[in-house]
C-alpha positions as CSV (number, residue, x, y, z in Angstrom):
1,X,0.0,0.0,0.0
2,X,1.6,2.8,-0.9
3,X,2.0,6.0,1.9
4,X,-0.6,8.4,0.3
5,X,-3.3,5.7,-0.2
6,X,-2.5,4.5,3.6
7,X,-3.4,8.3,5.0
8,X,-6.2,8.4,2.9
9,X,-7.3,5.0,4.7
10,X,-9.0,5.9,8.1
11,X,-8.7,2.5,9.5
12,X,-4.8,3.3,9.5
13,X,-5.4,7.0,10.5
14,X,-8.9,7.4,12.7
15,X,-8.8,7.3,16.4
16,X,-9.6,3.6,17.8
17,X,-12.7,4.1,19.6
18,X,-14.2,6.3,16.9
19,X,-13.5,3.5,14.2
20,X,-15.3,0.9,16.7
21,X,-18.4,3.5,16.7
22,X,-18.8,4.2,13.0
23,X,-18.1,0.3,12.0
24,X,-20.1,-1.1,14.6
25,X,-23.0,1.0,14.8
26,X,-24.7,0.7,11.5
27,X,-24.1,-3.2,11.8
28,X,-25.4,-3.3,15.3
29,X,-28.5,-1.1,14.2
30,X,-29.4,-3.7,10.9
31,X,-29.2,-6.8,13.6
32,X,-30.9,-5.0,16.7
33,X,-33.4,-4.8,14.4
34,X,-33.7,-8.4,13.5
35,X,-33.4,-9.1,16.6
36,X,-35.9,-7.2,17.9
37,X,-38.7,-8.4,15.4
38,X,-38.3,-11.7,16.4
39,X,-38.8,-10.7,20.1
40,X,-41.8,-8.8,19.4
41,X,-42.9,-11.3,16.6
42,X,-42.7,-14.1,19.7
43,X,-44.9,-11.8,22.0
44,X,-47.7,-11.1,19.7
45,X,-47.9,-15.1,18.8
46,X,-47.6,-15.9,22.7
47,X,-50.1,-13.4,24.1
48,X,-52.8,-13.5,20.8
49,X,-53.0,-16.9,19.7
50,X,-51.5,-18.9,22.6
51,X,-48.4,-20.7,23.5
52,X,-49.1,-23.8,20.5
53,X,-48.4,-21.0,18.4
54,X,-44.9,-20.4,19.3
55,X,-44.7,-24.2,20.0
56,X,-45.1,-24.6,16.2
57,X,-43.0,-21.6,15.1
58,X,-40.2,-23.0,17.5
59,X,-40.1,-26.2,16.0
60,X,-39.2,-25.1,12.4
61,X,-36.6,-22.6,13.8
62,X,-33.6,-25.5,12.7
63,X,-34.9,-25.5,8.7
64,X,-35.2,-21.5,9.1
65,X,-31.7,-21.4,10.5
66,X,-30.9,-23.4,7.7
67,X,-32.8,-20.5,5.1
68,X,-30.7,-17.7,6.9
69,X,-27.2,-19.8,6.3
70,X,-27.8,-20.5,2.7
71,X,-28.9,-16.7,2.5
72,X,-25.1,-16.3,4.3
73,X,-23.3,-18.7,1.4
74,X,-24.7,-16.4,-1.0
75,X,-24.5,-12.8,-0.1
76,X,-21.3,-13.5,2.3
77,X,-19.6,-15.3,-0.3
78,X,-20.1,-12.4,-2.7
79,X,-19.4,-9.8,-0.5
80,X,-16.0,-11.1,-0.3
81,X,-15.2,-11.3,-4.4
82,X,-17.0,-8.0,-4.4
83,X,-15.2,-5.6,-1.9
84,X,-11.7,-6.7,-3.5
85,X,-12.9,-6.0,-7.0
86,X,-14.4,-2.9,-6.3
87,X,-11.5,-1.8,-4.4
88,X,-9.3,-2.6,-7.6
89,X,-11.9,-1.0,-10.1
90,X,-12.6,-4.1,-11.3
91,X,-16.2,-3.1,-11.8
92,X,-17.1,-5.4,-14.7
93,X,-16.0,-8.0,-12.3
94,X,-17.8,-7.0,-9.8
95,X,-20.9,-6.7,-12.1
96,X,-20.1,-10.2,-12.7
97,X,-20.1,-11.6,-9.9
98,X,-23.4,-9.5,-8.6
99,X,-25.5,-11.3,-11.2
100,X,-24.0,-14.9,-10.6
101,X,-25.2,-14.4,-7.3
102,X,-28.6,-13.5,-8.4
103,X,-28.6,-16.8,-10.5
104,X,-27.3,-18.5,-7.0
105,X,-30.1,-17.0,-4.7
106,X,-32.9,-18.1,-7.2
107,X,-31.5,-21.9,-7.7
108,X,-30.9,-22.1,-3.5
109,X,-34.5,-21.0,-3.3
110,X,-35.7,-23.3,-6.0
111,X,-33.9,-26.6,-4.1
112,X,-35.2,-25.0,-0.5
113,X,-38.9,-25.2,-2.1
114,X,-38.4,-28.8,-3.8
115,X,-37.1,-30.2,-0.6
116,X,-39.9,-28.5,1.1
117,X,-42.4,-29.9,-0.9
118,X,-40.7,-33.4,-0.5
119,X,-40.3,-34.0,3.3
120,X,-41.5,-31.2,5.1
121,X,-45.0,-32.8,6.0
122,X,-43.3,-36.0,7.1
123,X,-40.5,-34.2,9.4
124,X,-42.6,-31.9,11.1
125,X,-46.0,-34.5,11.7
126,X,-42.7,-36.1,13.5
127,X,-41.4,-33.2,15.4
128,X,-44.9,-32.0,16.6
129,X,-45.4,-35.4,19.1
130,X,-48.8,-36.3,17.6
131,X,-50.2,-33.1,18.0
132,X,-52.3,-32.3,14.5
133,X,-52.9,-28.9,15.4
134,X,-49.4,-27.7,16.1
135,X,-47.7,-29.5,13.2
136,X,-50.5,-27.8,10.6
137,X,-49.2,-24.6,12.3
138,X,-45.9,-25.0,11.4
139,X,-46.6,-26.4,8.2
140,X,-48.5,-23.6,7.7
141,X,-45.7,-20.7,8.6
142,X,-42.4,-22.6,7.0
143,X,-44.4,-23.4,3.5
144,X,-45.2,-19.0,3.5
145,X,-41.4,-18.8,4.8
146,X,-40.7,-21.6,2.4
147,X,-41.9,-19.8,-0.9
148,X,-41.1,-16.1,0.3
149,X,-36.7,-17.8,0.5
150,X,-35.9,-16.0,-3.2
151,X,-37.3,-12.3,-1.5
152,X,-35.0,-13.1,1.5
153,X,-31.8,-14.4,-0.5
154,X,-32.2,-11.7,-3.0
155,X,-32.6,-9.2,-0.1
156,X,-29.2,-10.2,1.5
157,X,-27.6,-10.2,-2.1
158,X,-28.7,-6.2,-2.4
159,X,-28.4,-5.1,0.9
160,X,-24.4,-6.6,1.2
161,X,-23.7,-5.2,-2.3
162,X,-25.1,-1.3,-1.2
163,X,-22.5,-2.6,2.2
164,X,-19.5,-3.1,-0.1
165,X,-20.1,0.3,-1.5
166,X,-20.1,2.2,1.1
167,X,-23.6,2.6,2.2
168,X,-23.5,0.5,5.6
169,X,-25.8,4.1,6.8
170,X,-28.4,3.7,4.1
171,X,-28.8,0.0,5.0
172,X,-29.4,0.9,8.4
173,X,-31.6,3.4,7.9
174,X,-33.7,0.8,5.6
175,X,-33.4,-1.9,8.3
176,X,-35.1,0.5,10.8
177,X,-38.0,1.2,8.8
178,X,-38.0,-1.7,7.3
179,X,-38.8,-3.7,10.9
180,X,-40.9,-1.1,12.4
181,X,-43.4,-1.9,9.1
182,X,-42.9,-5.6,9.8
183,X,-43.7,-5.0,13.7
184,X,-46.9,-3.5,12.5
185,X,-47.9,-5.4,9.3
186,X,-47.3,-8.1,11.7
187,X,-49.7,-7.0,14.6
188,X,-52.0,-6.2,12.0
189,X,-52.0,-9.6,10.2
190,X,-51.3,-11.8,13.8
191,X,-54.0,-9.6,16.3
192,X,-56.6,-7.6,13.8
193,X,-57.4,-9.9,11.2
194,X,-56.4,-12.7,13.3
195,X,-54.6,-14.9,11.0
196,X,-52.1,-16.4,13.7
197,X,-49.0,-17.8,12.2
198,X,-49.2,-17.4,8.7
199,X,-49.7,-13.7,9.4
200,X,-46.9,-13.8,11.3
201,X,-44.9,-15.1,7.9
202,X,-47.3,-13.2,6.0
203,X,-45.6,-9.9,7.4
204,X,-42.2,-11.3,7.0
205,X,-42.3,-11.7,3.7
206,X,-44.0,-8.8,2.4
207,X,-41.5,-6.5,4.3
208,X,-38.7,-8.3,3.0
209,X,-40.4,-7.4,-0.9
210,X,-40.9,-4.2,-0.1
211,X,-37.2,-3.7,1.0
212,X,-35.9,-5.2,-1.9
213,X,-37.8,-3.3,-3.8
214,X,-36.5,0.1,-2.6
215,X,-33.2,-1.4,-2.6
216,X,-33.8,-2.4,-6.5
217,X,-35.2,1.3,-6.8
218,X,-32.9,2.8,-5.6
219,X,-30.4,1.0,-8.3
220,X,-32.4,1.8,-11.0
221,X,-32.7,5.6,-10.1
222,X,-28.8,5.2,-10.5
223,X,-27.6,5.0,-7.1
224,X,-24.6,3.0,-6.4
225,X,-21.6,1.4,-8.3
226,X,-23.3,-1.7,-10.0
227,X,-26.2,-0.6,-12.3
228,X,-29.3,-2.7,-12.8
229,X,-28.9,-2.1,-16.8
230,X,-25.6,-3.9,-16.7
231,X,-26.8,-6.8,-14.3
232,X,-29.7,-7.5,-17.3
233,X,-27.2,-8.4,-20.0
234,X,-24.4,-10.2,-17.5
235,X,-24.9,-14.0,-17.1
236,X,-26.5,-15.5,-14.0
237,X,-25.5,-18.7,-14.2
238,X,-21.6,-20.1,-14.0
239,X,-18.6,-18.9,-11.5
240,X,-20.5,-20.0,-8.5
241,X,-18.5,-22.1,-7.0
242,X,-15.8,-18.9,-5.6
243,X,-19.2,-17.5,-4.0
244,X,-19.8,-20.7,-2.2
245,X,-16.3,-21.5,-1.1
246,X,-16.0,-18.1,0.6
247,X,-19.6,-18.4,2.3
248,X,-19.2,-21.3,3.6
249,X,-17.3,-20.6,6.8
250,X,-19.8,-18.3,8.1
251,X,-22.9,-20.2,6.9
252,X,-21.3,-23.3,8.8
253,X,-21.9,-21.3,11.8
254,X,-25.7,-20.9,10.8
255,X,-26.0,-24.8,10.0
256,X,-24.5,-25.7,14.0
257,X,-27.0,-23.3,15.3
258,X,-29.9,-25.2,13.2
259,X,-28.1,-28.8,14.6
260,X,-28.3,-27.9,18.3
261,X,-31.8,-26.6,17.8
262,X,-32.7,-29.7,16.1
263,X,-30.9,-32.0,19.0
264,X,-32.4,-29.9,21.6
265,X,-36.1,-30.5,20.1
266,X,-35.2,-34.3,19.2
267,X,-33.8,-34.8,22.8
268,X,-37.3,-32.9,24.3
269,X,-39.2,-35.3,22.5
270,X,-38.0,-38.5,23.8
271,X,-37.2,-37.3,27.3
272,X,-39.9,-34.5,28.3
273,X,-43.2,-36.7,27.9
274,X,-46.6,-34.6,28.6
275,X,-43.9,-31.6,28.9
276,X,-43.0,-32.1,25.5
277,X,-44.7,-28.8,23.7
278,X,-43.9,-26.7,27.1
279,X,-40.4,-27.3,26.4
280,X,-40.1,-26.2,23.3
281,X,-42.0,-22.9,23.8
282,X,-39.7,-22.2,26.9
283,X,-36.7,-23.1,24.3
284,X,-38.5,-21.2,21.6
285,X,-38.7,-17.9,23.8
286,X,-35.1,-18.4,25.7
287,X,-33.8,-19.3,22.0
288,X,-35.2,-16.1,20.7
289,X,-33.8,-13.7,23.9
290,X,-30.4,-15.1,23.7
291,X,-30.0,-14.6,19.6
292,X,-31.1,-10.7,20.7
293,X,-28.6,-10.4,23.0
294,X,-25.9,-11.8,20.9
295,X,-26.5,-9.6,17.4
296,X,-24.7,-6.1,19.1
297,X,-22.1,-8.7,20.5
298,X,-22.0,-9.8,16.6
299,X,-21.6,-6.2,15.7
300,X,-18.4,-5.3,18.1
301,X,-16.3,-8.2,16.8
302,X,-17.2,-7.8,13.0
303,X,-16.3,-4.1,13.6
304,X,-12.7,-5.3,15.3
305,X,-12.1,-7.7,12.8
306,X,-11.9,-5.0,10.1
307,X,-10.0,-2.6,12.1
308,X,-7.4,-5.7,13.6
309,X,-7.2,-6.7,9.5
310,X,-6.3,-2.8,7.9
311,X,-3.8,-2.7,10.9
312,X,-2.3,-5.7,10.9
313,X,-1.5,-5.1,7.0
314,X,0.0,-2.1,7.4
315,X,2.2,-3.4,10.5
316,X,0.7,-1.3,12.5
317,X,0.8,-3.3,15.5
318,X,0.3,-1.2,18.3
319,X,-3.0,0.1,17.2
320,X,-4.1,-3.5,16.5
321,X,-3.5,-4.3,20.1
322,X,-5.6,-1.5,21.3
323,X,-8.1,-2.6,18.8
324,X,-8.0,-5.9,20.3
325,X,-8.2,-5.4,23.6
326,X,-10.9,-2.6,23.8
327,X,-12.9,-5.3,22.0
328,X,-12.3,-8.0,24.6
329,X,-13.5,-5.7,28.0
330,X,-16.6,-4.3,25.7
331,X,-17.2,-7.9,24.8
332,X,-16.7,-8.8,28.5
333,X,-18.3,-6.3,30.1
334,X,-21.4,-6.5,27.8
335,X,-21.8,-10.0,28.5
336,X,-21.2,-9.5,32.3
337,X,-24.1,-7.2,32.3
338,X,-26.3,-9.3,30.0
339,X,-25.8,-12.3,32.1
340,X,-26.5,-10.2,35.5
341,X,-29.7,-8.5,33.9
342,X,-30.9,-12.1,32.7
343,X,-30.5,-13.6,35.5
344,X,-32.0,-11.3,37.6
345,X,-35.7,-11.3,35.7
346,X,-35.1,-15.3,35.0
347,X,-38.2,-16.1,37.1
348,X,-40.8,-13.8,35.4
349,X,-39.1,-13.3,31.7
350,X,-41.2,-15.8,30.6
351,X,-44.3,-13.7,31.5
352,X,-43.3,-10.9,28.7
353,X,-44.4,-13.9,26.1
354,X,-46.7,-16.1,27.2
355,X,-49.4,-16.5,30.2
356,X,-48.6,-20.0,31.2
357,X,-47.2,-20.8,34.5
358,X,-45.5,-23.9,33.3
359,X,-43.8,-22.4,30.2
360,X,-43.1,-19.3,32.4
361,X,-41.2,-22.0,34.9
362,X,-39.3,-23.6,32.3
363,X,-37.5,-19.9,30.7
364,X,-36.8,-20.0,34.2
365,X,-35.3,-23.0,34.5
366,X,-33.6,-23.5,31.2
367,X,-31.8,-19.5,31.4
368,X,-30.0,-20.6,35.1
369,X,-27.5,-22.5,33.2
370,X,-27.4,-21.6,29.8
371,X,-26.3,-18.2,31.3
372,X,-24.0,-19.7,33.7
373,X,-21.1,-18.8,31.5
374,X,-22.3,-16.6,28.9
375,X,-19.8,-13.4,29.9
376,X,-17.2,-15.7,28.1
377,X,-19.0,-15.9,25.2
378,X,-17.9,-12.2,23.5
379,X,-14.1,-12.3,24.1
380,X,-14.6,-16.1,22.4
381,X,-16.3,-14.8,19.9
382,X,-14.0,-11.7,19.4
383,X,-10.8,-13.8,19.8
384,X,-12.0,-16.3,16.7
385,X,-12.8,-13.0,14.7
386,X,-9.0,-11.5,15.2
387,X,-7.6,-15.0,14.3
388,X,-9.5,-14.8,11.1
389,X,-8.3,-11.1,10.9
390,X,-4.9,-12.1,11.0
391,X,-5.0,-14.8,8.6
392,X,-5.2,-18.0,11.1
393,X,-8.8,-19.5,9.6
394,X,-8.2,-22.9,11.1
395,X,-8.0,-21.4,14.6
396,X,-11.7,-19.5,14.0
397,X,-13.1,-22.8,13.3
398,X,-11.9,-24.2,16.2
399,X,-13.4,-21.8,18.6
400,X,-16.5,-21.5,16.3
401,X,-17.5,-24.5,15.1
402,X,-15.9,-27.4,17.5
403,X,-18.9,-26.3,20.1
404,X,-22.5,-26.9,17.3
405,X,-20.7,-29.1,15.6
406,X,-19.7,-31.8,18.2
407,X,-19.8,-30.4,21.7
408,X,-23.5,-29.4,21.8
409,X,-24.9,-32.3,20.2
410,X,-23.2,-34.6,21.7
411,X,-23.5,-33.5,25.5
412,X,-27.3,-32.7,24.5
413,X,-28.1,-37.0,24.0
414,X,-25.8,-38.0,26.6
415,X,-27.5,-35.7,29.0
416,X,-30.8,-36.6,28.2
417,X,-30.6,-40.1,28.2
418,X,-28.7,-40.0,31.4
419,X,-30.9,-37.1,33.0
420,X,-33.7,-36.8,31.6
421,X,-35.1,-33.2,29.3
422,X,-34.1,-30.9,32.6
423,X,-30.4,-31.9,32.7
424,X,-30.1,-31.3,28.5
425,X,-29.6,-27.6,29.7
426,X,-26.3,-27.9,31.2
427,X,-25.0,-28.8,27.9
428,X,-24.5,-25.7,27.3
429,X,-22.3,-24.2,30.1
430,X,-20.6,-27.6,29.9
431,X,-19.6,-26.4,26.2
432,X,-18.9,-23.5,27.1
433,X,-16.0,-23.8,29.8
434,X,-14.3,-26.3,27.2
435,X,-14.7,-23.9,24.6
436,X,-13.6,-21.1,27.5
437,X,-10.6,-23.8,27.7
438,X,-9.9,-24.5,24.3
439,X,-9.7,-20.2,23.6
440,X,-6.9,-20.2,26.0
441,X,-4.7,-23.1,25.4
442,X,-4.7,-21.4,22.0
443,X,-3.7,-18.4,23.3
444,X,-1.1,-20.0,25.9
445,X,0.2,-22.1,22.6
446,X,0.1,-18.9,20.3
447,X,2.4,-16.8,23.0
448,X,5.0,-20.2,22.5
449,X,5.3,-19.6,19.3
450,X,5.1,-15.9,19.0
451,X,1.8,-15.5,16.6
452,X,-0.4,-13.3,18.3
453,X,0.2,-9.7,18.3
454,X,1.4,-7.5,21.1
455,X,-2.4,-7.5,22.8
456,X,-1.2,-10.6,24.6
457,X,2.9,-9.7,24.9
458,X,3.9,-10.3,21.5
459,X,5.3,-8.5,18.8
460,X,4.4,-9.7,15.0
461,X,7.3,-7.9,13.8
462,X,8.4,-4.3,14.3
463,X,6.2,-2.1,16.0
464,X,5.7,1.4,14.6
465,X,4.6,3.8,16.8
């Protein structure tokens, strides 16, 4: 890089803590907002139409982990080929590789509806433990979800190319009223018209349209690098397979958080008995709090990963240390206070969702452990971020993946068959102090052989000041 394009660059230049609020805050905004709608969404369905309804919801929350992941191998994996090309003025690249991902985000749809329309009845009439009622529920919201999956890969395909431009504001902005429509299309679909679940998806989909759509508007009135004109004569299909190489790692992520789902539910259904549906509302509405609470988390470490990367490049290795560890205590210290909060309210959380006294019991029960060890859980999360920032991918699996993939599952059936559906809970802290573990053998073995940066008493090379 030469000198005058590094003082032009003000991840080389800005102070630290002002980088960390202009990177993080637009992301945090776009997933506080996600967040949030699924919070509320879970309220409506829990106080309106009753605690089957977010029994039925919560047991296709695995296949719609699965949509957001394959939404993730799409627009992540372009995102990457995309920001390099447009950084080199390689814009007929970049136009390139826009439309193939187009082309990928229609034929991932297509195979999500044909496997749909192949096995969903036969998985979910298993998964809803002989109750008719629940499992047309479900049926009912995942086909809407289902069909809607082009509008929400094709949304994630526009809103990450506007990102790579430079417009993380403007996505923002559109995220915020974007969800406030959904909040309300929502409570007009779930509550006035009374159309339970499928208005619930009903409201989804219809605010992810109308974001695309003035996303796609926007285009056409000739904002942004990539024009729409040039998309129409590129070719959609061919040169996937880069896109879906450099998605996969995060969309992994996505798939272990569908697997433990999917183990927690299996593992409910052979060891909960006439607690069966109970148990996966409670998991439904503690699944739904905890993914809240994680997206600003999300935000921080994304936002020190790009920092730690610029840095790091430029040897810069002082600043990438403060970079570092300012993102470890906010990590810590935001997870200290969620974990407090949390467990403070366990016993009545429940009540913000639902009337039941039973399900209300089991948030209780289930958020004791399961927030036993959470504070660790953003200084994880950041460490496996800087590793990837610094070129180290095999150690960001290790702390990302070893725990869904393996851990999780595995402590979730031995548990369970042992203990019985209240012990499967402390799985999870279980996990998490051999993840906890696991993060600092690396660290301790990193220091050996002088890898890490001077955040943890190391130099990389020379230090400049």
């Amino acid at each position: 890089m030469s000198s005058e394009r590094a003082a032009q660059n003000r991840f080389l230049t800005a102070p630290i803590g002002r980088l960390f609020v202009t990177n993080a805050l637009p992301m945090m905004v776009m997933m506080l907002m996600s967040g949030m709608l699924s919070v509320v969404d879970a309220a409506f369905l829990g106080h309106f139409v009753g605690p089957d309804a977010l029994a039925a919801v919560s047991l296709v929350f695995p296949i719609l982990m699965v949509t957001i992941a394959l939404s993730t191998l799409v627009s992540g994996g372009m995102s990457s080929l995309l920001a390099r090309q447009l950084g080199a003025r390689q814009d007929n690249d970049a136009t390139a590789v826009f439309a193939q991902a187009h082309g990928l985000a229609l034929f991932v749809s297509m195979l999500l509806i044909a496997a749909f329309s192949t096995v969903a009845g036969l998985v979910i009439g298993q998964m809803s433990g002989g109750r008719a009622d629940i499992a047309q529920m479900a049926y009912t919201y995942l086909a809407i979800m289902i069909f809607a999956s082009p509008l929400q890969l094709l949304l994630s395909v526009h809103a990450d190319a506007w990102r790579n431009e430079g417009h993380a504001g403007l996505i923002a902005l559109l995220s915020v009223g974007v969800t406030f429509a959904n909040i309300a299309l929502n409570y007009l679909l779930i509550v006035s018209l009374d159309m339970g679940v499928a208005g619930s998806a009903l409201g989804t989909a219809i605010a992810q349209g109308t974001g695309l759509a003035l996303l796609v508007g926007l285009r056409c009135r000739g904002g942004g690098i990539l024009r729409m004109s040039d998309l129409w004569t590129s070719r959609w299909i061919g040169g996937w397979r880069p896109i879906l190489t450099l998605g996969a790692p995060v969309s992994l992520s996505f798939i272990g958080i569908a697997l433990v789902s999917a183990t927690v539910i299996t593992t409910l259904r052979l060891t909960a008995g006439a607690g069966y549906v109970d148990g996966v509302v409670a998991y439904g509405i503690v699944t739904r709090i905890l993914s809240f609470t994680f997206l600003p988390l999300m935000a921080v470490a994304m936002a020190a990963q790009s920092i730690v990367g610029h840095n790091i490049g430029a040897k810069l290795y002082r600043r990438s240390d403060v970079a570092l560890r300012m993102a470890l205590a906010v990590a810590f210290l935001y997870c200290a206070f969620v974990e407090v909060t949390l467990l403070i309210g366990h016993a009545s959380i429940g009540g913000r969702f639902v009337s039941s006294p039973d399900v209300i019991g089991d948030v209780g029960r289930i958020l004791v452990p399961m927030l036993s060890l959470y504070l660790f859980t953003g200084p994880v999360l950041v460490l496996a971020l800087y590793f990837q920032a610094i070129g180290k991918p095999g150690r960001t699996a290790m702390l990302t993946l070893i725990k869904p993939f393996a851990l999780s599952p595995l402590l979730l059936s031995a548990l369970g068959f042992f203990g019985g559906s209240r012990a499967i809970w402390f799985a999870f802290p279980i996990a998490d102090g051999i993840i906890v573990a696991l993060a600092l053998g690396v660290v301790i073995a990193n220091q050996r052989h002088r890898d890490l940066s001077p955040g943890f008493g190391l130099s990389l090379g020379k230090q400049t000041p």
